[in-house]
N, C-alpha and C positions, 0 to 999 in steps of 0.2 A: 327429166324422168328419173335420172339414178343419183340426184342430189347430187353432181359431179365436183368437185372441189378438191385439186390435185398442185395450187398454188405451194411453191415452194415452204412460207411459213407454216401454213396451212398443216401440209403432211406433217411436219416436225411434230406440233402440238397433236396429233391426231395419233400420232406413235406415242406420244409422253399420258396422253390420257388412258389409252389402254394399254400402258404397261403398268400402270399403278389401277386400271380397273381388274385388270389378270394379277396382279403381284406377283410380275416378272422382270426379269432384270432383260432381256433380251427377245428378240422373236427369231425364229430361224429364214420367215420368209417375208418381204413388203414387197405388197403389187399391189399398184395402183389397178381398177378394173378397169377405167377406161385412162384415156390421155387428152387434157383439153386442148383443141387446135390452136388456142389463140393461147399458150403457154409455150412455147418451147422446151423441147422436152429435157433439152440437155437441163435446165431447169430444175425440173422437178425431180428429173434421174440424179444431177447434182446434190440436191436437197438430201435425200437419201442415201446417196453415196458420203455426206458429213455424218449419218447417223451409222452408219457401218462403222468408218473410222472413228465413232465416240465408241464401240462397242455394242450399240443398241440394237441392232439389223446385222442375221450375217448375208443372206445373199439377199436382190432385189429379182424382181420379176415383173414385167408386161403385157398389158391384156393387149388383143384388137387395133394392134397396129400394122402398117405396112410395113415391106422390106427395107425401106429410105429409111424411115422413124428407127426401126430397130437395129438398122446400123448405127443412127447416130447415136441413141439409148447406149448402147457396146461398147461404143467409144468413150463414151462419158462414166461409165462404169459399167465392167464385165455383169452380163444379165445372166441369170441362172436360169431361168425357165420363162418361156412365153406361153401366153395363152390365149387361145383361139377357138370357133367354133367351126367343128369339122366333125363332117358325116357323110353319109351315101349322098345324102341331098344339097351339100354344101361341099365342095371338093376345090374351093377358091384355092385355098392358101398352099396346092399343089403347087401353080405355077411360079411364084415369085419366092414369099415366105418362109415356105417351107426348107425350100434350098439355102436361102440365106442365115435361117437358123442351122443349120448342120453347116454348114462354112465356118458360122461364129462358133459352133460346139454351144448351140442353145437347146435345152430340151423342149417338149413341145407340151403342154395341157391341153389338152383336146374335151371341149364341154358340146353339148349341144350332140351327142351320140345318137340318139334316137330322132335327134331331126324334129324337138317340140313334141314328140306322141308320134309320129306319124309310123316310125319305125316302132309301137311297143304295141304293137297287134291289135285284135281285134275291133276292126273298124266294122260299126254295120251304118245303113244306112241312116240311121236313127242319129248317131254317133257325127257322122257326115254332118249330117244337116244343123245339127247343137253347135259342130265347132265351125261353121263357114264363118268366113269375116274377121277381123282383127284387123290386127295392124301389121299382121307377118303374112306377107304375099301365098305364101306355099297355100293357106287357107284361104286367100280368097275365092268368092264363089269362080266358078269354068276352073281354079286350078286344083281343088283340094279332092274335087273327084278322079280328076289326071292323075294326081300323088298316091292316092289310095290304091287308084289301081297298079300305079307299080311297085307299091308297099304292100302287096297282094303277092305280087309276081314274085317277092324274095322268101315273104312268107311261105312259100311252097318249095321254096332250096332250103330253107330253116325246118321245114317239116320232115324232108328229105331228109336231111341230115342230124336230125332227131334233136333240136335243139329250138328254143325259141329264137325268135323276131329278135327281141332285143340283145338276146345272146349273142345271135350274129353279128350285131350291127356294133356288139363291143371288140367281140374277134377279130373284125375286121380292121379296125384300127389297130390292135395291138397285133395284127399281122406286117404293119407296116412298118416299125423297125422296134427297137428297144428305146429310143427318144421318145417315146412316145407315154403321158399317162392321161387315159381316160379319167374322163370326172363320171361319177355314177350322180345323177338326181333324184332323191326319193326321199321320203317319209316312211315307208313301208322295211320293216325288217327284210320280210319277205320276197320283196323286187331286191333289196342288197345283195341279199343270198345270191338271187338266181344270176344276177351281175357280174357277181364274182365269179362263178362257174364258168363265164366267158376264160378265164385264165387258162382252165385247162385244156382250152380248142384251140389246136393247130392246124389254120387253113392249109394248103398248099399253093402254090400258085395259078394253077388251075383252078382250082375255087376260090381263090381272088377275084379273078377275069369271069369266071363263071358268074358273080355277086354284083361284078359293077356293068358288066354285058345286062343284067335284068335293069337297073337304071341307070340307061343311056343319060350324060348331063344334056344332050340336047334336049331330050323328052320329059325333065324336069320343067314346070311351069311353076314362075314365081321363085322368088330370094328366098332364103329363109331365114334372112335377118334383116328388115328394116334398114333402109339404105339412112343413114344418121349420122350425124357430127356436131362435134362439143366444140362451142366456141364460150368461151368466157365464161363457163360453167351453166349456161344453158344448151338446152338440144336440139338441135337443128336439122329437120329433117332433109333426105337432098332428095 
């Protein structure tokens, strides 16, 4: 699905063609978005780590790996930034991940803020019923009326607190430490603006607990990513 190809030669030539399609002598950041299983990573983190030392890459970065991968990734060379998808509705990479990047001194990219839409308001029923189905659980039909409704229930601590939906649900990440940079998603000037405005909201910790008490993770129905894996540069669903 994401044309995966993260084969050691591979990445070399894929840095060398867009730095003469940018007419740049260097890039600040290489991340791979995904990591293919059937590559070892030391591999490909290797491969990049020789373009650092030619000068071409100064730091590397990591999508959507686990805590094992991203240590070995470390090992092979110091990682700068991971990135992962984390939200009200996705709160995985608490348990393992998350810890093991602040161990390493990794910082965190956090994409996937609003949870696909679910978290950027105004759901009506009409809305509902256009987006059921995909390939991303949270929408499947019995669960995407579940999510709404507790994408509902925040919406009215976001009302509360004179802020949008989305606003919160960037606050909210960037309540969680200084490691942390939300990705904004948009096309729209206008949604960047109001994004940003998340900057100057400081929850407390009280309205932390206040925010994730409205969506309990048991009472989440459905992943909200595609349970998937790359082997050999094709994608494999699990």
């Amino acid at each position: 699905m994401y044309g995966l190809d993260v084969s050691p030669h591979h990445v070399k030539n894929y840095l060398a063609h867009s730095l003469k399609r940018l007419n740049l002598d260097y890039i600040d950041l290489y991340q791979p978005a995904r990591i293919d299983l059937g590559i070892p990573v030391e591999e490909t983190i290797g491969a990049i780590s020789e373009l650092v030392q030619a000068g071409y890459v100064k730091q590397i970065g990591i999508s959507q790996v686990d805590a094992e991968t991203l240590r070995r990734a470390h090992a092979t060379h110091p990682i700068s930034l991971a990135e992962f998808e984390y939200s009200l509705f996705n709160r995985s990479i608490e348990t393992e991940i998350l810890p093991t990047a602040r161990e390493l001194g990794i910082g965190v990219i956090a994409f996937g803020a609003v949870a696909h839409g679910l978290l950027a308001g105004n759901w009506t029923e009409e809305r509902i019923q256009k987006n059921k189905g995909g390939y991303i659980p949270l929408f499947s039909e019995g669960n995407i009326e579940k999510n709404v409704a507790l994408a509902k229930k925040l919406g009215e601590i976001a009302a509360k607190k004179q802020m949008t939906l989305s606003q919160l649900a960037f606050a909210w990440i960037l309540s969680k430490g200084e490691d942390f940079i939300p990705l904004i998603g948009t096309v729209s000037p206008a949604h960047l603006q109001e994004a940003m405005r998340s900057l100057d909201i400081h929850l407390t910790d009280d309205e932390v607990r206040e925010i994730e008490e409205a969506i309990p993770e048991q009472e989440i129905a459905g992943a909200s990513f595609p349970n998937m894996q790359f082997r050999n540069g094709k994608t494999v669903r699990g």
